[in-house]
KEKENU-365657 format. One record per residue (C-alpha): residue in three letters; x negated, y, z. Coordinates in Angstrom, 1 decimal, padded with zeros to 4 digits. Layout:
residues N
PT   code        u        v        w
PT    ALA        X        Y        Z
...
//
This chain:
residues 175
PT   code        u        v        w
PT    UNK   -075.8    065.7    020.8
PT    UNK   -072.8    063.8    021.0
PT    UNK   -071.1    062.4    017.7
PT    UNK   -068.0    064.5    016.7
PT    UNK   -066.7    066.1    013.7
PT    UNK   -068.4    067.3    011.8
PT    UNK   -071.7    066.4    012.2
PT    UNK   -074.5    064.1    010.5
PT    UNK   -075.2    060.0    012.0
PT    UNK   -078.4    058.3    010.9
PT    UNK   -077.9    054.8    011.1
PT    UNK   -079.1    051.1    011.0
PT    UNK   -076.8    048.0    010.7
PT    UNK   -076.8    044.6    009.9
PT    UNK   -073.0    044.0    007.9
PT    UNK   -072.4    040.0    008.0
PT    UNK   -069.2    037.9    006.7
PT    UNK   -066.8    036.6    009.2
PT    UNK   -068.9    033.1    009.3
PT    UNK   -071.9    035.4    010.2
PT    UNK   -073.4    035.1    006.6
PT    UNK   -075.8    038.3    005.7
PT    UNK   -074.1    040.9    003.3
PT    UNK   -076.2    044.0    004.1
PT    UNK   -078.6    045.0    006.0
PT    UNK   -079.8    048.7    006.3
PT    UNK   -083.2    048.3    008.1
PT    UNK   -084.2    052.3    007.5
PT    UNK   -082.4    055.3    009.0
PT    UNK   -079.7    056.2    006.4
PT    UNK   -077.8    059.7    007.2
PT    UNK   -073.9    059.7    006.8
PT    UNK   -071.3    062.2    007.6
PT    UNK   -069.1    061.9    009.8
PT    UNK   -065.7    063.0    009.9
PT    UNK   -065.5    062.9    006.3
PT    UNK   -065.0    059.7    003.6
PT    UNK   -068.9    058.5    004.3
PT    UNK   -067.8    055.8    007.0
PT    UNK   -064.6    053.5    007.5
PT    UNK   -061.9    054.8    009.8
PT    UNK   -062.8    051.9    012.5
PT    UNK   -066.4    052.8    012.1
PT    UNK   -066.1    056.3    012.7
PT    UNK   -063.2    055.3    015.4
PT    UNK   -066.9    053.6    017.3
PT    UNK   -069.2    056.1    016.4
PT    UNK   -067.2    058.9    018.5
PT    UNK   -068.5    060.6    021.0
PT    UNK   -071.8    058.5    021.1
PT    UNK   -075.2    059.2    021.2
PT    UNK   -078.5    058.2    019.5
PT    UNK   -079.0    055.2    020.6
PT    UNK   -075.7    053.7    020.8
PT    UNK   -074.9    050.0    019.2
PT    UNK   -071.5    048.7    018.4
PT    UNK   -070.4    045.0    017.4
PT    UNK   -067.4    045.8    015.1
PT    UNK   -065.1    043.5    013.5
PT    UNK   -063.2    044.5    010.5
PT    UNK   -060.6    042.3    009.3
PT    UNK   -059.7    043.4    005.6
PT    UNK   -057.3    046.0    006.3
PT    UNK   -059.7    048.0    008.3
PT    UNK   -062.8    047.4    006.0
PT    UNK   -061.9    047.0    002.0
PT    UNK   -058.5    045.8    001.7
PT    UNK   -057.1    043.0    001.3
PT    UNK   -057.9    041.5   -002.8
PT    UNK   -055.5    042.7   -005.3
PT    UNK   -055.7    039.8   -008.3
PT    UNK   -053.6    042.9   -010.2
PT    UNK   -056.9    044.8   -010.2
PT    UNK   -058.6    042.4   -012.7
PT    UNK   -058.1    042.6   -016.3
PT    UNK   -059.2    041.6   -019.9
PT    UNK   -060.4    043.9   -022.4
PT    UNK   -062.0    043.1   -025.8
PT    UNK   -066.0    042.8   -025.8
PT    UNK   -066.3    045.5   -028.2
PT    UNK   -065.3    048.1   -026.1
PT    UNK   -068.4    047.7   -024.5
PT    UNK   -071.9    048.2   -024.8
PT    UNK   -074.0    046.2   -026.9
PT    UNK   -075.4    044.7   -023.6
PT    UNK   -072.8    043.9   -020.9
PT    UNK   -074.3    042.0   -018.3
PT    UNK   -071.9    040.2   -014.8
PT    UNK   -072.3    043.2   -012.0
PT    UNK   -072.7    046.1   -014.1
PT    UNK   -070.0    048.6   -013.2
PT    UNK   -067.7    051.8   -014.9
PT    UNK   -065.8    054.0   -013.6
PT    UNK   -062.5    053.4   -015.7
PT    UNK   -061.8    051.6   -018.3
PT    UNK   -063.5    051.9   -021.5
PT    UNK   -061.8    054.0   -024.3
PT    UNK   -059.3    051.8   -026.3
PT    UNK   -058.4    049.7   -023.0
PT    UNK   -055.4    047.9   -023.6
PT    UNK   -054.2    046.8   -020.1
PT    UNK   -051.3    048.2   -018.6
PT    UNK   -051.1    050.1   -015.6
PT    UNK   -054.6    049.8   -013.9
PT    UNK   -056.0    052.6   -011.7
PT    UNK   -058.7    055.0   -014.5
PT    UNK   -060.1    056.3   -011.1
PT    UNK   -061.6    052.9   -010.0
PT    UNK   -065.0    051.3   -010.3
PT    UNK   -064.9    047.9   -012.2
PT    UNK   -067.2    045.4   -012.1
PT    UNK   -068.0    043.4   -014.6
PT    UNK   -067.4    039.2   -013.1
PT    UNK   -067.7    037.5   -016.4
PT    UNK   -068.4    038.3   -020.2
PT    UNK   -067.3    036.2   -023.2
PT    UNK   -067.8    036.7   -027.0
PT    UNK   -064.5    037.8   -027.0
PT    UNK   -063.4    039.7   -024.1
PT    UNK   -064.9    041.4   -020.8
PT    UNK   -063.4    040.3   -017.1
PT    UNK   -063.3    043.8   -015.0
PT    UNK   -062.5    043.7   -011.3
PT    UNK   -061.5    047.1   -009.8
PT    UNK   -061.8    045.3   -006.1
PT    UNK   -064.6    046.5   -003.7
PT    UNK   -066.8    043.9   -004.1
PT    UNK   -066.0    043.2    000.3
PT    UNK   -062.1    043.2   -000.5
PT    UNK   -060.4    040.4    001.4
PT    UNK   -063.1    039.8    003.5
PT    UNK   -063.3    039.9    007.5
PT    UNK   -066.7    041.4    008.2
PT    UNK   -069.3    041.6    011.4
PT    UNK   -071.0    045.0    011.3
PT    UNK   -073.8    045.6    014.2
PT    UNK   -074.5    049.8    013.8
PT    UNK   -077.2    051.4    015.6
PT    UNK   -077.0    055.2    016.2
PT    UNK   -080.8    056.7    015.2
PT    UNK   -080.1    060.2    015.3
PT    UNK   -077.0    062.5    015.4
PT    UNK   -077.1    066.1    013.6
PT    UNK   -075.2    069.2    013.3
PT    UNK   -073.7    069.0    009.4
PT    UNK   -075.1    071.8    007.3
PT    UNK   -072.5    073.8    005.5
PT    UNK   -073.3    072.2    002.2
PT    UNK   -072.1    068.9    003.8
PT    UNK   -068.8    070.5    005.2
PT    UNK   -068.1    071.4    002.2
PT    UNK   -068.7    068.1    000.4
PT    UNK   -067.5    065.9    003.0
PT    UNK   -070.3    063.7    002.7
PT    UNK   -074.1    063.7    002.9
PT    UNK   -075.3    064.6   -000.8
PT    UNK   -078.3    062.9   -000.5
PT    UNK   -077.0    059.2    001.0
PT    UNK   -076.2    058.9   -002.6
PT    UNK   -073.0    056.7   -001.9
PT    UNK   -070.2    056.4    000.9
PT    UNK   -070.7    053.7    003.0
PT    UNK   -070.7    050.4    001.1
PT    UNK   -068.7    052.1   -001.8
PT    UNK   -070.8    050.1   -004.1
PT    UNK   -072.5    046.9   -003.3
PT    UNK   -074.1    044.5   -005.8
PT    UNK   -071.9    041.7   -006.7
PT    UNK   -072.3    038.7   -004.0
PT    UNK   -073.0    034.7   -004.0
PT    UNK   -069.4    034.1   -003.4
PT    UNK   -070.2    030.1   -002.8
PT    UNK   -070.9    030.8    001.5
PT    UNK   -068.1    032.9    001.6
PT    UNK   -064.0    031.8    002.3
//
């Protein structure tokens, strides 16, 4: 079966910076949907019309991956509106009730980068923003979407769009 919309992609990859420094790796199967929000744009744009078996080498500079890093995104909010334990790369969606910053998105996941006795940092980046990244997908299988998926858009099971939400990184190999 060739990969077209819609339809189901199990896949392995290996995701790498642009200095060829591991981010990812995906060493099991891992079903996504495709032609829905699953996979990026460029991914997808690789993916078409492929078969099992099929390996790309993609690069994605920042615009076609995460976006580029948006220091408006990041914000201060007082430590106690937050749990009693707030620990660096836990993550809500939103702010927490009694936020005071102006004007950031309440439909973003922030991630917690540093916590003081005083205040909370939140980041509302994807933890890959502004970075150029190496992906190397292999196609494992290719499947007809059921109509569950359709209607979803997305594989219910994969638990998360691709990369959506990765655990905060060692930011000292990276830029």
């Amino acid at each position: 079966m060739n990969i077209s919309a819609p339809c189901v992609v199990s896949l392995t990859w290996l995701l790498s910076d642009a200095q060829n420094a591991p981010i990812d790796e995906l060493t099991e199967p891992t079903d996504f949907f495709y032609g829905g929000d699953d996979l990026l744009p460029k991914v997808e744009e690789a993916l078409a019309d492929q078969t099992t078996g099929f390996e790309a080498h993609l690069h994605l500079e920042p615009e076609n991956a995460f976006g580029d890093y948006q220091s408006n995104l990041v914000c201060f909010e007082e430590r106690a509106l937050f749990p009693e334990v707030v620990e660096v790369g836990m993550q809500f969606e939103g702010l927490p009730d009694g936020a005071v910053t102006p004007d950031m998105p309440e439909d973003t996941v922030y991630t917690v980068t540093e916590v003081y006795p005083s205040h909370v940092v939140l980041d509302g980046n994807h933890p890959l923003a502004g970075l150029a990244l190496r992906m190397h997908i292999t196609v494992r299988g290719v499947r007809a979407a059921t109509a569950e998926e359709i209607e979803a858009g997305s594989v219910t099971d994969a638990g998360a769009s691709l990369l959506q939400v990765l655990p905060p990184r060692d930011k000292s190999h990276l830029h």
